[in-house]
C-alpha positions as CSV (number, residue, x, y, z in Angstrom):
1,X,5.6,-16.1,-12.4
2,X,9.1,-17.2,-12.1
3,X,10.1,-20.3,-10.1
4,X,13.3,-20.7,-10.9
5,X,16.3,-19.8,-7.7
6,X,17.2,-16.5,-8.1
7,X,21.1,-14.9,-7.2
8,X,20.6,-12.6,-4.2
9,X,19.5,-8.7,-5.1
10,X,22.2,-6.5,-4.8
11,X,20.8,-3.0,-3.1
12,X,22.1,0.3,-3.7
13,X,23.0,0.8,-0.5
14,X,22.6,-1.3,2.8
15,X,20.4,1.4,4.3
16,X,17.7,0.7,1.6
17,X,16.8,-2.2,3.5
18,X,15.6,-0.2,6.6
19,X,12.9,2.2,4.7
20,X,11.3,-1.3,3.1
21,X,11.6,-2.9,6.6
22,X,9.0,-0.6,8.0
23,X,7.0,-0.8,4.9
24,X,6.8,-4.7,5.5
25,X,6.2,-4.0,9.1
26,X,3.5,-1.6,8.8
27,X,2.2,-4.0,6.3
28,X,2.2,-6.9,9.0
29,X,0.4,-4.9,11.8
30,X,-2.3,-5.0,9.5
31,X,-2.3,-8.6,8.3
32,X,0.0,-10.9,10.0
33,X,-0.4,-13.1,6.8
34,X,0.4,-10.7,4.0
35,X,1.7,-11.7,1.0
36,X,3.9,-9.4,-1.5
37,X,4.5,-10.0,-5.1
38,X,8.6,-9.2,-6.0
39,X,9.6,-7.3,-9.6
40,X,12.5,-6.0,-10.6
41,X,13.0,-3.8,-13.9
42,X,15.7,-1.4,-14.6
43,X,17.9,-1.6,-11.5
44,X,14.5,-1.6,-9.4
45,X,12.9,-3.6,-7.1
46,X,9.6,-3.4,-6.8
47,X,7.5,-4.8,-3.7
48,X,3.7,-4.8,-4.6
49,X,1.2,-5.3,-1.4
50,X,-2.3,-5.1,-0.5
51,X,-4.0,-3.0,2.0
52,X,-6.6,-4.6,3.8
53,X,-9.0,-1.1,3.8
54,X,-12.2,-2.2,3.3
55,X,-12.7,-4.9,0.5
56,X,-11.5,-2.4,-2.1
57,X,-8.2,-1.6,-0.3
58,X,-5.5,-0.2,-2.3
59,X,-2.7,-1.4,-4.0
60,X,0.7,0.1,-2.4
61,X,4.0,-0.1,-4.3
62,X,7.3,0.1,-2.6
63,X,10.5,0.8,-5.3
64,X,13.8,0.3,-4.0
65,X,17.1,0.9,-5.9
66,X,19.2,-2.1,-7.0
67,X,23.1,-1.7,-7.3
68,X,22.0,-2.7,-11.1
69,X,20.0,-4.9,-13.0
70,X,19.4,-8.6,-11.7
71,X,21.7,-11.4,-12.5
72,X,19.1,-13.8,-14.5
73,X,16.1,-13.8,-15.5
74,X,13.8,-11.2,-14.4
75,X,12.3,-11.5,-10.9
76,X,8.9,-11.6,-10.1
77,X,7.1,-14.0,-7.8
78,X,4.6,-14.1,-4.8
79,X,5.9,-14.3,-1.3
80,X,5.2,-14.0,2.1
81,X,5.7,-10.8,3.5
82,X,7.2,-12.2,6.8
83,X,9.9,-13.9,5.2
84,X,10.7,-10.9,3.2
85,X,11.0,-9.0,6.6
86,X,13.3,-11.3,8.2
87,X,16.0,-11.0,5.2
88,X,15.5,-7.7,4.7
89,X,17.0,-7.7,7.9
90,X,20.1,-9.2,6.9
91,X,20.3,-7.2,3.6
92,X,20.7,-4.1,6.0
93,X,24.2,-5.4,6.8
94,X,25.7,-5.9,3.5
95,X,23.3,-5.0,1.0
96,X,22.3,-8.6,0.0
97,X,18.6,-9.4,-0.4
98,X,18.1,-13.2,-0.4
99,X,15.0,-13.9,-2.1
100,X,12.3,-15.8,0.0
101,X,10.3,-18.9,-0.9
102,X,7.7,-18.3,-4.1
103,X,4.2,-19.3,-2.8
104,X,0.6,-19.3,-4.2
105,X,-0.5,-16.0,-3.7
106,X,-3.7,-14.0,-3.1
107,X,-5.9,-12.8,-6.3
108,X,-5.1,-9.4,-6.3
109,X,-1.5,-10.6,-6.9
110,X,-2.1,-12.3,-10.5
111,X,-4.3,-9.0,-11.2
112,X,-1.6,-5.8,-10.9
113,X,-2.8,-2.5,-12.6
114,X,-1.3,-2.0,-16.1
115,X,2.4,-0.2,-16.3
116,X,1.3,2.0,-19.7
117,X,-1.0,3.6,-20.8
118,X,-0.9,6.5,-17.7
119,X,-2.1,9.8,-17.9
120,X,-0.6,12.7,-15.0
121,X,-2.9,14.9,-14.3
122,X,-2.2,16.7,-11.2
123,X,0.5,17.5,-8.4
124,X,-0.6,18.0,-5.3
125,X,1.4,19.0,-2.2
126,X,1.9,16.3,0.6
127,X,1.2,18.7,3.6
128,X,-2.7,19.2,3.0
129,X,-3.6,15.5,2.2
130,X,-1.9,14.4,5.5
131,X,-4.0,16.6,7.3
132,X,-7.1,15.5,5.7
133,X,-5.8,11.7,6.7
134,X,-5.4,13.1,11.1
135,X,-8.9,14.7,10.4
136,X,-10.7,11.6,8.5
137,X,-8.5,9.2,11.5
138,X,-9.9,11.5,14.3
139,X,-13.6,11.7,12.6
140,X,-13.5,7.3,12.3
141,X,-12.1,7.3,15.7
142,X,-15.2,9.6,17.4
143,X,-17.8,7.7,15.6
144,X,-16.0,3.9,16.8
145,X,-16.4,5.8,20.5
146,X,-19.9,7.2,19.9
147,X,-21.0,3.5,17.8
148,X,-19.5,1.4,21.3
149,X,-21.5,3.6,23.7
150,X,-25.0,3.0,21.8
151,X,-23.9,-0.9,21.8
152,X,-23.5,-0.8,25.3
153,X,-26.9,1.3,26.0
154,X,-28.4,-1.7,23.4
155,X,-29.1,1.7,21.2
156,X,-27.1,0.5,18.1
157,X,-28.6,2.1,15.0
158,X,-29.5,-0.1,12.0
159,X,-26.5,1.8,10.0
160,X,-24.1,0.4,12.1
161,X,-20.8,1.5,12.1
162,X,-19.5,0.0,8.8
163,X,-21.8,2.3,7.1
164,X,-20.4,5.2,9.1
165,X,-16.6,3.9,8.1
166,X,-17.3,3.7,4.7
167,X,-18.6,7.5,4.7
168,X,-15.1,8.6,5.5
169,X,-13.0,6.9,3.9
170,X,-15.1,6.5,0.5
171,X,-14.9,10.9,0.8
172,X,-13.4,12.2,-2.6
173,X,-10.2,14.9,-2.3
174,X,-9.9,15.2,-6.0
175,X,-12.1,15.5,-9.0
176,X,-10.8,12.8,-10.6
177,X,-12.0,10.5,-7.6
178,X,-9.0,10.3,-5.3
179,X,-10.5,9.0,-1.6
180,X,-9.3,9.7,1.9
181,X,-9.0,5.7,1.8
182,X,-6.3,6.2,-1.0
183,X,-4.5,8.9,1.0
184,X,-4.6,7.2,4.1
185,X,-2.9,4.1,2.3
186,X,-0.1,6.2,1.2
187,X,-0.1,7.6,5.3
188,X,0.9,4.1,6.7
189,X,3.2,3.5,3.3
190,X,5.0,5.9,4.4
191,X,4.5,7.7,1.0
192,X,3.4,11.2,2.1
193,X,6.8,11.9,4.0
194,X,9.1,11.2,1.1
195,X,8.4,14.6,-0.7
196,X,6.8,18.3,-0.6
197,X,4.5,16.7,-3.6
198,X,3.1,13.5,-5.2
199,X,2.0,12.9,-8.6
200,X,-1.4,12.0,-9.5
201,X,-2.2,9.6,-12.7
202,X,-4.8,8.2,-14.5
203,X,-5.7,5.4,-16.7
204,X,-8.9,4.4,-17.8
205,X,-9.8,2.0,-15.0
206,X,-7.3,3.2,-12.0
207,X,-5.7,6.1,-10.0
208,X,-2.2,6.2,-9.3
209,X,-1.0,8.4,-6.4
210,X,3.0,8.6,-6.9
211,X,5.8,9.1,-4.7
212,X,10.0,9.0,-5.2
213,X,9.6,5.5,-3.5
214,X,6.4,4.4,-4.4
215,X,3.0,4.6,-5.5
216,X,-0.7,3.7,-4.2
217,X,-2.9,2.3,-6.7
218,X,-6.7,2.1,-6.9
219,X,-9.5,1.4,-9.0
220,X,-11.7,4.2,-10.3
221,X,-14.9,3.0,-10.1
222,X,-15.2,0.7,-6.8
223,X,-18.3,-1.1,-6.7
224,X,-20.9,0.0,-4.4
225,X,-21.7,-0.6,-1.0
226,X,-17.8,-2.0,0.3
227,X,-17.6,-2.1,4.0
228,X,-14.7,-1.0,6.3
229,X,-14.0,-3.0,9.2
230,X,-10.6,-1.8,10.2
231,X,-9.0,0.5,13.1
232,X,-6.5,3.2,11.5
233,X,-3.0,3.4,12.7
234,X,-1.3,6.4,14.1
Protein backbone atom coordinates (compact mmCIF):
# COMPACT_ATOMS: atom_id res chain seq x y z
CA UNK A 1 0.00 0.00 0.00
CA UNK A 2 0.97 3.51 -0.69
CA UNK A 3 2.83 5.59 1.95
CA UNK A 4 3.72 8.28 0.38
CA UNK A 5 1.56 12.08 1.28
CA UNK A 6 -1.15 12.26 -0.92
CA UNK A 7 -2.77 16.00 -2.41
CA UNK A 8 -6.23 16.25 -0.90
CA UNK A 9 -9.24 14.38 -3.01
CA UNK A 10 -11.24 16.67 -4.80
CA UNK A 11 -15.15 15.45 -4.52
CA UNK A 12 -17.66 15.93 -7.03
CA UNK A 13 -19.62 17.86 -5.09
CA UNK A 14 -19.40 19.01 -1.29
CA UNK A 15 -22.62 17.13 -0.45
CA UNK A 16 -20.82 13.79 -1.30
CA UNK A 17 -19.21 14.07 1.89
CA UNK A 18 -22.53 13.80 3.98
CA UNK A 19 -23.85 10.30 2.34
CA UNK A 20 -20.07 8.78 3.33
CA UNK A 21 -20.40 10.54 6.75
CA UNK A 22 -23.19 8.31 7.80
CA UNK A 23 -21.67 5.38 6.23
CA UNK A 24 -18.52 5.95 8.55
CA UNK A 25 -20.86 6.61 11.38
CA UNK A 26 -22.99 3.69 11.06
CA UNK A 27 -19.76 1.87 10.65
CA UNK A 28 -18.52 3.27 14.12
CA UNK A 29 -21.71 2.38 16.12
CA UNK A 30 -20.59 -0.93 15.41
CA UNK A 31 -16.88 -0.83 16.15
CA UNK A 32 -15.54 2.25 17.61
CA UNK A 33 -12.12 1.06 16.24
CA UNK A 34 -12.88 0.38 12.62
CA UNK A 35 -10.50 0.66 10.11
CA UNK A 36 -11.24 1.45 6.26
CA UNK A 37 -8.94 0.75 3.41
CA UNK A 38 -8.98 4.08 0.73
CA UNK A 39 -8.86 3.42 -3.38
CA UNK A 40 -9.30 5.54 -5.92
CA UNK A 41 -9.68 4.46 -9.75
CA UNK A 42 -11.33 6.37 -12.51
CA UNK A 43 -12.46 9.52 -10.73
CA UNK A 44 -13.70 7.21 -7.77
CA UNK A 45 -13.17 6.83 -4.38
CA UNK A 46 -13.63 3.85 -2.99
CA UNK A 47 -14.00 3.26 0.94
CA UNK A 48 -13.71 -0.50 1.73
CA UNK A 49 -14.92 -1.60 5.47
CA UNK A 50 -15.78 -4.56 7.45
CA UNK A 51 -18.91 -5.52 9.16
CA UNK A 52 -18.53 -7.05 12.33
CA UNK A 53 -21.66 -9.72 11.61
CA UNK A 54 -20.67 -12.68 12.96
CA UNK A 55 -16.93 -13.82 12.18
CA UNK A 56 -17.83 -13.96 8.50
CA UNK A 57 -19.23 -10.40 8.28
CA UNK A 58 -19.39 -8.81 5.01
CA UNK A 59 -17.34 -6.74 3.11
CA UNK A 60 -19.23 -3.23 2.36
CA UNK A 61 -18.03 -0.83 -0.29
CA UNK A 62 -18.84 2.79 -0.35
CA UNK A 63 -17.90 4.66 -4.05
CA UNK A 64 -17.95 8.28 -4.03
CA UNK A 65 -17.41 10.46 -7.10
CA UNK A 66 -14.10 12.47 -7.46
CA UNK A 67 -14.19 15.88 -9.37
CA UNK A 68 -11.48 13.67 -11.51
CA UNK A 69 -8.76 11.47 -11.22
CA UNK A 70 -6.15 11.86 -8.26
CA UNK A 71 -3.27 14.13 -8.49
CA UNK A 72 -0.27 11.37 -7.98
CA UNK A 73 0.02 8.20 -7.57
CA UNK A 74 -2.89 6.09 -7.01
CA UNK A 75 -4.46 6.06 -3.54
CA UNK A 76 -4.85 3.22 -1.52
CA UNK A 77 -3.99 2.75 2.09
CA UNK A 78 -5.43 1.60 5.50
CA UNK A 79 -6.86 4.09 7.91
CA UNK A 80 -8.79 4.56 10.75
CA UNK A 81 -12.29 5.13 10.22
CA UNK A 82 -12.51 7.91 12.88
CA UNK A 83 -10.18 10.05 11.33
CA UNK A 84 -11.82 9.59 8.05
CA UNK A 85 -15.09 10.82 9.79
CA UNK A 86 -13.67 13.85 11.27
CA UNK A 87 -12.37 15.27 7.69
CA UNK A 88 -15.02 14.13 5.95
CA UNK A 89 -16.51 16.64 7.88
CA UNK A 90 -14.50 19.35 6.57
CA UNK A 91 -14.69 18.11 3.01
CA UNK A 92 -18.59 18.82 3.26
CA UNK A 93 -17.57 22.55 3.17
CA UNK A 94 -15.48 22.86 0.21
CA UNK A 95 -15.19 19.57 -1.27
CA UNK A 96 -11.64 18.81 -0.06
CA UNK A 97 -10.93 15.34 1.45
CA UNK A 98 -7.68 15.45 3.34
CA UNK A 99 -6.39 12.03 3.52
CA UNK A 100 -5.82 10.60 7.13
CA UNK A 101 -2.83 8.90 8.64
CA UNK A 102 -1.93 5.26 6.76
CA UNK A 103 -1.91 2.68 9.61
CA UNK A 104 -1.36 -1.17 9.93
CA UNK A 105 -4.59 -2.50 9.19
CA UNK A 106 -6.79 -5.47 10.05
CA UNK A 107 -6.46 -8.89 7.79
CA UNK A 108 -9.37 -8.59 5.86
CA UNK A 109 -7.81 -5.38 4.55
CA UNK A 110 -4.70 -6.95 2.73
CA UNK A 111 -7.35 -9.67 1.48
CA UNK A 112 -10.12 -7.57 -0.78
CA UNK A 113 -12.25 -9.77 -3.19
CA UNK A 114 -10.92 -9.75 -6.81
CA UNK A 115 -12.17 -6.69 -9.23
CA UNK A 116 -12.58 -9.28 -12.56
CA UNK A 117 -13.53 -11.97 -13.27
CA UNK A 118 -17.58 -11.14 -12.19
CA UNK A 119 -20.44 -12.79 -13.41
CA UNK A 120 -24.36 -10.81 -12.97
CA UNK A 121 -26.69 -12.97 -12.52
CA UNK A 122 -29.73 -11.47 -11.13
CA UNK A 123 -31.62 -8.10 -10.36
CA UNK A 124 -33.56 -8.06 -7.63
CA UNK A 125 -35.88 -5.22 -6.44
CA UNK A 126 -34.78 -3.33 -3.13
CA UNK A 127 -38.40 -3.28 -1.57
CA UNK A 128 -38.72 -7.10 -0.82
CA UNK A 129 -35.21 -7.69 0.64
CA UNK A 130 -35.65 -4.76 3.12
CA UNK A 131 -38.56 -6.39 4.37
CA UNK A 132 -37.01 -9.66 4.79
CA UNK A 133 -34.18 -7.59 6.86
CA UNK A 134 -37.39 -5.81 9.53
CA UNK A 135 -38.69 -9.53 9.64
CA UNK A 136 -35.17 -11.43 10.20
CA UNK A 137 -34.37 -7.92 12.80
CA UNK A 138 -37.82 -8.52 14.60
CA UNK A 139 -37.37 -12.58 14.49
CA UNK A 140 -33.32 -11.97 16.34
CA UNK A 141 -34.88 -9.49 18.54
CA UNK A 142 -37.84 -12.02 19.96
CA UNK A 143 -35.46 -14.83 20.43
CA UNK A 144 -32.68 -12.14 22.45
CA UNK A 145 -36.09 -11.42 24.68
CA UNK A 146 -37.20 -15.09 24.90
CA UNK A 147 -33.07 -16.38 25.40
CA UNK A 148 -32.82 -13.44 28.52
CA UNK A 149 -36.03 -14.65 30.24
CA UNK A 150 -34.70 -18.48 30.35
CA UNK A 151 -31.32 -16.93 31.72
CA UNK A 152 -32.97 -15.27 34.30
CA UNK A 153 -35.38 -18.46 35.16
CA UNK A 154 -31.61 -20.41 35.12
CA UNK A 155 -33.52 -22.26 32.06
CA UNK A 156 -30.85 -21.37 29.34
CA UNK A 157 -30.94 -24.18 26.73
CA UNK A 158 -27.59 -25.79 25.64
CA UNK A 159 -28.13 -23.96 22.00
CA UNK A 160 -27.78 -20.80 23.38
CA UNK A 161 -28.54 -17.98 21.66
CA UNK A 162 -25.53 -17.75 19.20
CA UNK A 163 -26.93 -20.74 17.70
CA UNK A 164 -30.30 -19.21 17.43
CA UNK A 165 -28.46 -15.83 15.70
CA UNK A 166 -26.75 -17.76 13.35
CA UNK A 167 -30.15 -19.46 12.12
CA UNK A 168 -31.31 -16.14 10.96
CA UNK A 169 -28.93 -14.55 9.61
CA UNK A 170 -27.05 -17.66 7.84
CA UNK A 171 -31.01 -17.94 5.98
CA UNK A 172 -30.46 -18.03 2.16
CA UNK A 173 -32.79 -15.31 -0.10
CA UNK A 174 -31.27 -16.48 -3.35
CA UNK A 175 -30.24 -19.65 -5.04
CA UNK A 176 -27.07 -18.62 -5.53
CA UNK A 177 -26.54 -18.30 -1.64
CA UNK A 178 -27.25 -14.64 -0.88
CA UNK A 179 -28.02 -14.51 3.25
CA UNK A 180 -30.28 -12.21 5.28
CA UNK A 181 -26.67 -11.45 6.93
CA UNK A 182 -25.65 -10.05 3.46
CA UNK A 183 -28.87 -8.08 3.03
CA UNK A 184 -28.84 -6.74 6.36
CA UNK A 185 -25.19 -5.39 5.71
CA UNK A 186 -26.42 -3.54 2.80
CA UNK A 187 -29.56 -2.20 5.35
CA UNK A 188 -27.08 -0.33 7.71
CA UNK A 189 -24.77 0.64 4.41
CA UNK A 190 -27.34 2.37 3.52
CA UNK A 191 -27.28 0.38 0.14
CA UNK A 192 -30.95 -0.69 -0.19
CA UNK A 193 -32.31 3.06 -0.33
CA UNK A 194 -30.22 4.19 -3.16
CA UNK A 195 -32.40 2.44 -5.89
CA UNK A 196 -35.79 0.47 -6.91
CA UNK A 197 -33.00 -2.51 -7.67
CA UNK A 198 -29.55 -3.93 -6.97
CA UNK A 199 -27.42 -6.11 -9.00
CA UNK A 200 -26.35 -9.42 -7.97
CA UNK A 201 -22.73 -11.01 -9.10
CA UNK A 202 -20.86 -13.85 -8.88
CA UNK A 203 -17.37 -15.02 -8.97
CA UNK A 204 -16.11 -18.25 -8.22
CA UNK A 205 -15.36 -17.70 -4.50
CA UNK A 206 -17.76 -14.50 -3.65
CA UNK A 207 -21.16 -12.69 -3.99
CA UNK A 208 -21.43 -9.22 -4.81
CA UNK A 209 -24.69 -7.41 -4.02
CA UNK A 210 -24.43 -3.90 -5.98
CA UNK A 211 -25.82 -0.63 -5.56
CA UNK A 212 -25.17 3.04 -7.54
CA UNK A 213 -22.99 3.84 -4.41
CA UNK A 214 -21.72 0.74 -3.38
CA UNK A 215 -21.62 -2.88 -3.00
CA UNK A 216 -21.62 -5.70 -0.13
CA UNK A 217 -19.34 -8.46 -0.67
CA UNK A 218 -19.21 -11.95 0.74
CA UNK A 219 -17.76 -15.16 0.48
CA UNK A 220 -19.69 -18.08 -0.98
CA UNK A 221 -18.86 -20.79 0.94
CA UNK A 222 -18.51 -19.52 4.77
CA UNK A 223 -17.16 -22.06 6.82
CA UNK A 224 -19.33 -23.84 9.19
CA UNK A 225 -20.49 -23.18 12.48
CA UNK A 226 -19.69 -18.97 12.67
CA UNK A 227 -21.33 -17.45 15.57
CA UNK A 228 -23.29 -14.12 15.81
CA UNK A 229 -22.90 -12.10 18.82
CA UNK A 230 -24.22 -8.77 17.74
CA UNK A 231 -27.56 -6.53 18.37
CA UNK A 232 -29.03 -5.24 14.79
CA UNK A 233 -29.60 -1.64 14.39
CA UNK A 234 -32.76 0.02 13.42
Amino acid sequence: MSTAVQPPLHLAEPREAADLAAFLTRLLRFDRAAAVRLQSAHGVLAVFARLPLGEAGPIVVRTTPLAGPAEGAPLDLTAAAGELLDLVGAAEVDGLLRLPTAITGPAWAGLLPPRGGWQRIDELETGPLAAAVRAAVGEFRRAAEATAVDERAGELQPAGGDAVAEAIWSRRVHPAGLTVRALHAAQLAGLLHQSRTVTLHQHPSWLRLAAPRGAVIVRRAPAPGLGLGLTPLR
